[in-house]
N, C-alpha and C positions, 0 to 999 in steps of 0.2 A: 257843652257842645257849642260848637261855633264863635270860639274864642277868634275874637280878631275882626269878626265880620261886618260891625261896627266903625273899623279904623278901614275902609275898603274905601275909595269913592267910588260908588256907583254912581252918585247922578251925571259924573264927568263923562261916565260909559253910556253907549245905546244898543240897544237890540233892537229888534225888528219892528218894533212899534214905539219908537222915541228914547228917551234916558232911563235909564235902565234901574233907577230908584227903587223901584217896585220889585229887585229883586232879592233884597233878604226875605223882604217881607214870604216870596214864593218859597225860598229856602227852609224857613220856619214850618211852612206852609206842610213841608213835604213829613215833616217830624210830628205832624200834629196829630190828638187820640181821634178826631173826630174824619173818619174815611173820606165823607164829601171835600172836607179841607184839602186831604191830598190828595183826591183826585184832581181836584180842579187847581190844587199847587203842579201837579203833574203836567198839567196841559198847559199850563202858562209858562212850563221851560219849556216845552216841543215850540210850542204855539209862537215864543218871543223871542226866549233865551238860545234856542237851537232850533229856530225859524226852519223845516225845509233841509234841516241837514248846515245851515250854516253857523258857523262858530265866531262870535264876536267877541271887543276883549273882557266882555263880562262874562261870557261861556268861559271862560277860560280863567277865572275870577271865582269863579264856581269852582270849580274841580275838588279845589280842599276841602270844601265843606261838604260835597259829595260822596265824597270818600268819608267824611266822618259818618256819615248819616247808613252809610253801608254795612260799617264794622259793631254799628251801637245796637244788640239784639233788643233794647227796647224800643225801636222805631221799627214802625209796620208795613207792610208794604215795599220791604227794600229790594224787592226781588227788581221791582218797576225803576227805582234808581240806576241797580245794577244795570239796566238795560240800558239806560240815559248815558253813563258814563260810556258803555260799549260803542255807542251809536259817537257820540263826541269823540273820542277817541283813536275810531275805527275808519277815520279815512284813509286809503293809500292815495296816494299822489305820485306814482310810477313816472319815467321818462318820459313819455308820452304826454302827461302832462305836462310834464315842469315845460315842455319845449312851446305849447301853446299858450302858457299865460302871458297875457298881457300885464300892461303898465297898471291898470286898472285892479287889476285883479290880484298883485304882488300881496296887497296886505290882508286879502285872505286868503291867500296861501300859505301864510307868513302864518298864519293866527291855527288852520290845519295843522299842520305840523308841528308847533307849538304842544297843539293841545292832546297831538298822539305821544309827544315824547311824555308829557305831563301825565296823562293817564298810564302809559307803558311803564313806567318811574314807580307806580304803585299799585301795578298789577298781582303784584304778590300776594296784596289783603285775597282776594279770587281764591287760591290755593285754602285759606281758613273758610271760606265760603263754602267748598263745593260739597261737604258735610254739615253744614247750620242747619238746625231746626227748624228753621221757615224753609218748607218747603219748596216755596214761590221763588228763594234766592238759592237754591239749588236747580230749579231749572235754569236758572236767568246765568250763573256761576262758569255753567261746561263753556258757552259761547265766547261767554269774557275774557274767561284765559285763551283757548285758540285765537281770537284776535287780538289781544291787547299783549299778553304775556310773551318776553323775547327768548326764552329758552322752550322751544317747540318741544323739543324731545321730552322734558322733565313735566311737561302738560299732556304729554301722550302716556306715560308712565302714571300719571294719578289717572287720567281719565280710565285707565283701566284699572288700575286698583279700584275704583270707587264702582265700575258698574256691577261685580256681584253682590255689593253691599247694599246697594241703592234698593229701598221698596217699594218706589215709585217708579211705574213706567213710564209715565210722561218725562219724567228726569231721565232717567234710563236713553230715553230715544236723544234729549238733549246731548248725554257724554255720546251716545257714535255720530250724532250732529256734526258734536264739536271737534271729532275726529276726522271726519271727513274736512272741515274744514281747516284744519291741520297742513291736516295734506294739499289741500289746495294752496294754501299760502307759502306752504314750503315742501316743492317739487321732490328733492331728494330724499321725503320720506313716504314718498308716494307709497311707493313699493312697499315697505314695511307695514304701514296702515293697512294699504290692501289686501295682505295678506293677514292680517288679524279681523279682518272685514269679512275675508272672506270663509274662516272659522264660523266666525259667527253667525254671517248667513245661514252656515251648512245645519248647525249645530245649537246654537240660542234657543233658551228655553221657551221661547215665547215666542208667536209667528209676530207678534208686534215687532221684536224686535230681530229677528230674522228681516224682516221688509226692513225696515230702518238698513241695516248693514246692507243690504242689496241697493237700497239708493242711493246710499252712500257710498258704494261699491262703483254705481254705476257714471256719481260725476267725476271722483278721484282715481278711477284706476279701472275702465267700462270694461277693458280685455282680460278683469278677473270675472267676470260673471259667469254664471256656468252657461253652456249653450243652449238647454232648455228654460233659459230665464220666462218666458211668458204662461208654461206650466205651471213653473216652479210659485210666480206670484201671482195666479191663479189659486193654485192649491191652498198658499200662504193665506188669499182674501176668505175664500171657504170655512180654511179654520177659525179665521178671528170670528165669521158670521156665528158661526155653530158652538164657539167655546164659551162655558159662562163667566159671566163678570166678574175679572175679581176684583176683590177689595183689595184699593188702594197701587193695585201690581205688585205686594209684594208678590217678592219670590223668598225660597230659604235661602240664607246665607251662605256662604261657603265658610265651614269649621275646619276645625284639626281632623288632619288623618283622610278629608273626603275626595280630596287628589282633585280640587276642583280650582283649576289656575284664574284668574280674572277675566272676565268677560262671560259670565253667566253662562260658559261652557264646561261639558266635560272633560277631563283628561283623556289622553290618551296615549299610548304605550309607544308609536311611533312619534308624538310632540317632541320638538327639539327645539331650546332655546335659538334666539335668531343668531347668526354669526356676530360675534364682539360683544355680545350679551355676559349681564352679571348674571350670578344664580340665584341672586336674594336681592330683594327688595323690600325698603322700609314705605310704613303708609303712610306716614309723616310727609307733611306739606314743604314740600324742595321750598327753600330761600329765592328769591325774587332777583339775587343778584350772584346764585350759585353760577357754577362753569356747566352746561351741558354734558351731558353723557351720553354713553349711547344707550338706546333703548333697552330692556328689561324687558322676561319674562321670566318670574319667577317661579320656581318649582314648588315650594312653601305657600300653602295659600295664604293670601289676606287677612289676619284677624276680623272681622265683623263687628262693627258699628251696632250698638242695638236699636232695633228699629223700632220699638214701642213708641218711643216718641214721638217718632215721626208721621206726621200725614201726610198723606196722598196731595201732589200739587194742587191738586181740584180741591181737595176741603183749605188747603194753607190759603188758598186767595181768597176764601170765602164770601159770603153774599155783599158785594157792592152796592150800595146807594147810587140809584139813576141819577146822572149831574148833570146840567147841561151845561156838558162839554164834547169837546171833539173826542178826548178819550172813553168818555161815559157812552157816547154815541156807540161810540167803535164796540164799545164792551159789551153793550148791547145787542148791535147788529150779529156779533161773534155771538153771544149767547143761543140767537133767534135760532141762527143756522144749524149751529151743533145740540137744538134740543131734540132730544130722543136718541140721539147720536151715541153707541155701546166705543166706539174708539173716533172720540174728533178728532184726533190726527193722524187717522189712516190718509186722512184726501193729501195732505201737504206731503207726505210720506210718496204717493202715489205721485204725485208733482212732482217733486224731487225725483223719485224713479226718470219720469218721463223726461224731464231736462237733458239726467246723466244719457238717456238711451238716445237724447239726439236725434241726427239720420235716418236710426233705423225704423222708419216707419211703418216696415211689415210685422216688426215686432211690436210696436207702438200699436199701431191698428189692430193686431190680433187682442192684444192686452183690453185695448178698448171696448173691442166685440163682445169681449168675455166679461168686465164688468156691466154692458147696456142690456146682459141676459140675466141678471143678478137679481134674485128676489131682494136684495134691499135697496130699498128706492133712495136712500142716502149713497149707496154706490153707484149708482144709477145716474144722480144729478152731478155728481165729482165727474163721473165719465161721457155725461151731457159738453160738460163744459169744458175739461180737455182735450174733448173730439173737439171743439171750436178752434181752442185755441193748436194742437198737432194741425189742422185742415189748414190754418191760417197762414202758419207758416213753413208748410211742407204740402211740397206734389206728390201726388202719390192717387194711387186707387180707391176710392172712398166709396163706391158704390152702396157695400156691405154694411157699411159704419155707419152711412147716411137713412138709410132704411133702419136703423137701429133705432135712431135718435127718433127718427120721425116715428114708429111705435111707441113713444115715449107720450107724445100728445093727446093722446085716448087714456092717461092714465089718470086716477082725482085727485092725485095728490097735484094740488094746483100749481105749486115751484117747479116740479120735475119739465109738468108739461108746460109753462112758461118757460123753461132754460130750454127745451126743446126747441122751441118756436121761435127764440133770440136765437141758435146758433144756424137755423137754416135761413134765416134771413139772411144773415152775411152772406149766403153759399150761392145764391142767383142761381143759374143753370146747375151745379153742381147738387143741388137740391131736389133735381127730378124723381131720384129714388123713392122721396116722402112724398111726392105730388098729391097721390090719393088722402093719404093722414093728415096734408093740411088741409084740402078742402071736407074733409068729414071734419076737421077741428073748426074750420069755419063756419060749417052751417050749423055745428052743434053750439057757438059761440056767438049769437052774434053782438050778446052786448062786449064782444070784445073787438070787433071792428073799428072801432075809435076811443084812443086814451083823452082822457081830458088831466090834466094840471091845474094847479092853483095858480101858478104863474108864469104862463105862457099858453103857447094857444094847444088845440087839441092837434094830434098826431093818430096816424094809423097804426092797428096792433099789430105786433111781430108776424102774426099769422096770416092778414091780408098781403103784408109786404113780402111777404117770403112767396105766397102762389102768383101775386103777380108778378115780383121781379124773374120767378120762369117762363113769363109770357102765357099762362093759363088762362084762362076765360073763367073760368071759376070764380073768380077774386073781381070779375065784372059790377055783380050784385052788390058787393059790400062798397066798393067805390061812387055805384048810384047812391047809394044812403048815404053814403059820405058828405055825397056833394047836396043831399040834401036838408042838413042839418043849418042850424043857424049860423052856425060860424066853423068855415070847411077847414078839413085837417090840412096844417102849413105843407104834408110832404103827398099830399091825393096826385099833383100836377109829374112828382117824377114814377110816381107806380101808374099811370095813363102811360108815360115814356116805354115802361119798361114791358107792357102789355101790347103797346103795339096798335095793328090793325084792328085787332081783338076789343081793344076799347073804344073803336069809330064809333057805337050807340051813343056814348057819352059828351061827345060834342055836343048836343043840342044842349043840355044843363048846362056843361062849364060856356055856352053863351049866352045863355038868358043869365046865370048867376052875377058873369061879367059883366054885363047890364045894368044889374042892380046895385054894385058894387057904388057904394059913396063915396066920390073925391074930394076927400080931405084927409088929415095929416097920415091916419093908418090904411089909406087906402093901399099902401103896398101890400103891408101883410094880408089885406083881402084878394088881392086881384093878382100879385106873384104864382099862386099855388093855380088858378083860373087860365093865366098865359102860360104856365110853363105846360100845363097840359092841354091846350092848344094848341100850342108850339110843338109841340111834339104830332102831333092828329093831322100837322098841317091843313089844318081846320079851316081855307080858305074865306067860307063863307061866313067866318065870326069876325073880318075884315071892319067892317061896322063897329062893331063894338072895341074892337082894339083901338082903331082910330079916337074914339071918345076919349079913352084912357090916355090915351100920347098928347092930345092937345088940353086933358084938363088934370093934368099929375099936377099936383101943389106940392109946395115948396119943400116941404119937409119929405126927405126921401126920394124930390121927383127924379132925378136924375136914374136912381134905380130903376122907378118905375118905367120912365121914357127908356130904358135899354131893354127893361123885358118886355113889354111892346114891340119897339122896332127888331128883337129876334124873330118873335111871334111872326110879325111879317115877314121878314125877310125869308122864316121856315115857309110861309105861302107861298112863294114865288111867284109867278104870273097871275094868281088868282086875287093876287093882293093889289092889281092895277087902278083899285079905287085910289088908293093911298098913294098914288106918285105923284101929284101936286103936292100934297104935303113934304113926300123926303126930298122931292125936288129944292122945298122953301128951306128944307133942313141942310141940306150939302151947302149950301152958301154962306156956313158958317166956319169956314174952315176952321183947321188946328186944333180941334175939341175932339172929343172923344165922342160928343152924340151926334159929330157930322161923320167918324170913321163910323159909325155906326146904322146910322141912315144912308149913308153910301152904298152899305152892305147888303141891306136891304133894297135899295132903289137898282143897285145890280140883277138882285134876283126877282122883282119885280116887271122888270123893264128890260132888263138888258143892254140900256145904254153907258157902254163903256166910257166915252168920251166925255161922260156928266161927270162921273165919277174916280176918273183915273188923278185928276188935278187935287181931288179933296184928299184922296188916300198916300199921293206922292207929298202932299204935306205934313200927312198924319205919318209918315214915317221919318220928320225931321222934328218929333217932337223931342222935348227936353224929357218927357217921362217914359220910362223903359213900356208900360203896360200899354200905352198910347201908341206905338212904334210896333209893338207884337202884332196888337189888333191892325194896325193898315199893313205889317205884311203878311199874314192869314188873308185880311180882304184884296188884296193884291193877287196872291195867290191863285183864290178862286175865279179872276180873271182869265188865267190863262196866257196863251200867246197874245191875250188883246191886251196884256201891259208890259209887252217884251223889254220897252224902251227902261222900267225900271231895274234891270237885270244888272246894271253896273250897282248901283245904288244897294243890291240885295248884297253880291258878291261884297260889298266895303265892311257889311255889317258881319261879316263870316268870322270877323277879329274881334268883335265887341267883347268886352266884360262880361255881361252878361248871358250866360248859360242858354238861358231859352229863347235871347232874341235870336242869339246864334243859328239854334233850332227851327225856328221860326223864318226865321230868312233864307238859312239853306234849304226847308221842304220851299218856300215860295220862290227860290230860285230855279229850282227845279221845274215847279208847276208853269211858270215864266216862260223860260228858254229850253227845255227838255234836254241839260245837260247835266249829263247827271257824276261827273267823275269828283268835281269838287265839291259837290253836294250831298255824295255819298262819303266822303271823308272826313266833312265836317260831321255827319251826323254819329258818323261813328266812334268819332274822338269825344263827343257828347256824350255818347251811350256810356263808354268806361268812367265819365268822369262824374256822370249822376246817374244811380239807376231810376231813375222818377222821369225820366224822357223818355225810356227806350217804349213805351206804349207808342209815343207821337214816332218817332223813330220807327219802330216795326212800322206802321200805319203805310207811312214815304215808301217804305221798300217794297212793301206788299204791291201799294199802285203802281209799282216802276215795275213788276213782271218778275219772273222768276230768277233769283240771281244768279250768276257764273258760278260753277263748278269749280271750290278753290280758291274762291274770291275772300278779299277778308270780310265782305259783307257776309259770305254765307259759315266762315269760321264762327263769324261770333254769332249768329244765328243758331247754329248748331251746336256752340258750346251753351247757351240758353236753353234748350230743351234737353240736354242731358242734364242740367241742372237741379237737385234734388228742392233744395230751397227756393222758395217763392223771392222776387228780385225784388220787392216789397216791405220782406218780413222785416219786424223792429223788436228790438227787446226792450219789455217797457212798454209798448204802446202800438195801436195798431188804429184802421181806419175801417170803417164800415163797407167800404168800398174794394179794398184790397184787393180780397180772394174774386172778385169779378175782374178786377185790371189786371192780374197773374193770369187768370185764365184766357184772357181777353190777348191779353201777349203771346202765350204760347200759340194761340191760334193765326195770330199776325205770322210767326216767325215760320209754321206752316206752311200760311197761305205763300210767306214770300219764297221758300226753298221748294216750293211746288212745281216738279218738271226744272227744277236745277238741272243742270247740265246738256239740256237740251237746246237751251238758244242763248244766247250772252244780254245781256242790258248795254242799249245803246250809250 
């Protein structure tokens, strides 16, 4: 093994962590008898060698030895290779790409595609795989070929020969994985897939894999589903709850004479081969560089594999050694989750479901309702955390869902009601339905009122943040203890925001706190969480103690600190008149950012336009874009009292930059009350990022109900017929989100409120 690897220069090569010397050694690594060796060989090719998904030319220096180490059944663990090589292998790089790579970027692209033609080249070994004795390379096997292997057809043809043989249902779910994804990568076999999908759905011996073929059903081909899908995988959940466990998944094989065609279905007397179809088919592993065929369904069943051999994917991976590594972590974390767990891969099944069904959120939400009533609290927390993620990014009616989740918090199993409490956080106002459930979870909790970490500072529990971001008074209490612990939670100052009037008791503490707060190097991190919850209370009379903070912020961080100060005031407005000698001293510094800032303040303070109209018309000739936004916001809020900058705004309406755009067209508006170029820009804004239209609604909404017709009110009203959140990301999302979606639709309301009844001047 590993002839050659020797004569390689690696040191010439690098990966993600310098010359890439160190990686035979990780290649040995992966061949080695002792487990912790390959695990932690395993995590040094993610880790180095295929950093993040990227391919260097020593990833690709790799390959051949990779493949050796695949096809040698005395090397353990290859199922985990199998998967390395999938992942390297498996990039597309579509049109779309190729048209946005830059100069920079040519030589890994270069190195991509390289390494897909490199793996695709000897995708063939997969075909002797998808029946090996290690069962872990039998799961890992069905994926490899769907993406690596270039004759789709002759990979859809074994994946069904091999699933009535297979006696493993974790494998088993793998091949209609691998089918589905089949289909996904090559459209014109959609149809055919789905319609052996949807066999099996109807018909599969086993509701595991029934659900499998439904969600697989549901991302390649959804208009095969049957129209009762939310009964149907209802019913499906029931049975696996009720059915006992069996060993390993086998099923019985299909022999001679049992009339049982591939895919773990029965025959039946009206099946008809598919059009262009052969009548016989060999189980033998198709050649890697045969001609395609057309698809197969043969009448003859499968010869059968004997399954004695074979273990269950679950016994083949066997008991790993904790490593410390990122993969040992992960194996771990995975372990924690799925203990107790009779099917851990109903939830990704149930994922997958929810993907393919998309849209339909009445069907999603029903789905959901029906697992949140589920005597097993493992379907319970899978449907805790889908209702998150379906809510996050999709509108819809959640009432029902949300009263589900929030009965989830009274339960002991302490994950459930944790994932409960994390998804109504996100939900802000949408959250009302569990109002009561969080505050009975809050009084019954209260050492959960504040998290502490090892490294960093303490924060508020899911549960306080969740009843105050709906404005309750409930979540009053826990805030006081908050603020009175040694060192206050960094995030107490935005849930006082979101509370409202509701938290005015608490001004008194967050100013004595302020007070006491030491200026030196971490006084931000003290006094941040103090101002921004003053700032919001409009706390006038904590005036005093802000001022302290502004004139003794030390060096490290002050500049932060002197901004969340001078908001603080500037949120006072007139109550803050102690402090206008000070911003008075501050505007005389023009062209900085703590005199647009002090400006802001001393406006609302004072009121005197003509102090501050000269520091802000400077602040909008600065060379840095964030410098130029803030003096035309402050501009802005001037009014007719800064008309004179109105040409100045109009110039910026062409800028590069997206949001000064936005920024100067609502301040030109606020200026001069003309709103025809100003509603123009904003709307060429809106199509061209959806992350403005919150500030965009905001403009419209103030300018009054728009014309009947208008394009202002087209796209306003194409925005609320809109199923999708204008938000939503794949990949990744923000805490905040589902508050700024809802926050929008209620702008585009407010702004289409009484359309047609009077015109916008």
């Amino acid at each position: 093994m590993f002839s050659g690897i020797d004569e390689v220069d690696w040191a010439s090569m690098e990966h993600a962590y310098g010359p890439a010397d160190d990686v035979p050694e990780l290649l040995r690594g992966l061949a080695s008898d002792d487990p912790a060796e390959r695990e932690a060989a395993l995590d040094g090719m993610y880790g180095a060698v295929h950093h993040q998904g990227d391919v260097y030319a020593c990833t690709l220096a790799c390959i051949p030895f990779l493949f050796e180490l695949v096809v040698d059944p005395g090397v353990q663990d290859r199922g985990g290779v199998v998967e390395l090589l999938t992942s390297i292998g498996g990039f597309d790089l579509d049109e779309d790409d190729e048209a946005e790579i830059d100069e920079d970027e040519i030589e890994g692209a270069a190195n991509y595609a390289m390494a897909a033609a490199a793996v695709t080249a000897g995708a063939g070994v997969f075909f002797e795989l998808i029946a090996d004795e290690d069962p872990g390379v039998r799961l890992a096997a069905p994926l490899a070929l769907a993406t690596l292997h270039r004759h789709p057809v002759r990979v859809l043809a074994l994946l069904r020969e091999r699933l009535p043989v297979e006696p493993d249902e974790e494998v088993r779910l793998a091949l209609v994985e691998a089918a589905g994804r089949v289909a996904l990568r090559h459209r014109p076999l959609a149809e055919r897939v789905g319609k052996w999908l949807g066999l099996l759905a109807s018909r599969a011996d086993s509701p595991g894999l029934r659900l499998a073929a439904l969600a697989q059903l549901a991302r390649c081909s959804p208009d095969g589903l049957p129209g009762d899908v939310v009964p149907v995988v209802s019913g499906l959940l029931r049975e696996m709850r009720s059915a006992p466990e069996e060993s390993g998944g086998r099923v019985e094989p299909a022999g001679p004479g049992t009339g049982a065609p591939p895919g773990g279905i029965p025959a039946r007397e009206n099946d008809e081969p598919e059009p262009g179809s052969d009548t016989t088919a060999s189980s033998a592993p198709a050649a890697a560089d045969s001609e395609p065929v057309e698809p197969i369904e043969p009448v003859e069943p499968v010869q059968a594999v004997d399954p004695e051999p074979m273990a269950s994917a679950e016994a083949g991976r066997g008991e790993h050694v904790v490593t410390p590594t990122l993969v040992g972590h992960l194996r771990s974390l995975y372990a924690q989750e799925n203990a107790g767990r009779g099917a851990p891969w109903a939830a990704d099944l149930l994922r997958t479901l929810h993907v393919g069904l998309d849209d339909r959120v009445g069907d999603r939400t029903a789905l959901l309702a029906d697992q949140l009533r589920s005597p097993d609290r493992h379907q319970r927390i899978d449907a805790v955390r889908m209702s998150g993620g379906l809510i996050r990014a999709w509108r819809g009616p959640y009432e029902e869902l949300v009263a589900l989740v929030g009965e989830q918090l009274a339960d002991p199993e302490p994950r459930l009601a944790e994932a409960a409490s994390h998804v109504l956080e996100e939900l802000f106002g949408l959250a009302a339905p569990a109002a009561d459930a969080l505050a009975a979870r809050l009084a019954a909790d209260p050492g959960g009122w504040v998290k502490t970490w090892a490294g960093g500072p303490p924060g508020l529990g899911s549960t306080v943040k969740a009843l105050a971001r709906l404005g309750d008074a409930r979540a009053v209490p826990a805030l006081a203890a908050a603020l009175e612990r040694e060192q206050v939670a960094h995030d107490v100052g935005f849930a006082v925001g979101c509370l409202g009037a509701a938290a005015r008791p608490l001004a008194g503490v967050l100013r004595r706190r302020l007070a006491d707060v030491e200026l030196d190097e971490n006084a931000y991190d003290r006094a941040s969480p103090l101002l921004a919850g003053l700032t919001a209370l409009r706390a006038g009379e904590a005036t005093p103690e802000v001022l302290r903070v502004l004139r003794g912020a030390p060096e490290y961080r002050g500049a932060w600190l002197r901004t969340a100060a001078l908001r603080a005031l500037g949120a006072f407005g007139p109550a803050a008149r102690e402090a206008v000698p000070e911003l008075r001293a501050l505007v005389r510094r023009p062209g900085t950012a703590s005199a647009t800032e002090a400006a802001e303040a001393l406006w609302a303070a004072s009121g005197d336009a003509d102090a501050v109209l000269p520091v802000l018309i400077e602040g909008l000739e600065s060379d840095q874009v964030h410098d130029r936004r803030s003096a035309a916001v402050a501009l802005g809020a001037l009014g007719p009292r800064a008309a004179v900058v109105a040409p100045r705004l109009r110039g910026l309406l062409a800028h590069d930059e997206l949001w000064l755009r936005v920024d100067a067209a609502i301040a030109l508006w606020e200026v001069s009350g003309r709103t025809r170029e100003t509603v123009a820009a904003l709307l060429t804004a809106w199509e061209q990022n959806r992350h403005v239209r919150v500030r965009v609604a905001e403009c419209l909404a103030r300018m009054g109900p728009v014309p009947e017709g208008s394009a202002a009110a087209h796209v306003l009203r194409s925005e609320l017929v809109s199923v999708r959140r204008h938000n939503a990301m794949d990949g990744g999302y923000g805490s905040h989100d589902i508050h700024e979606d809802e926050k929008l639709l209620a702008l585009c309301r407010q702004a289409l409120r009484g359309a047609g009844k009077g015109s916008t001047p």
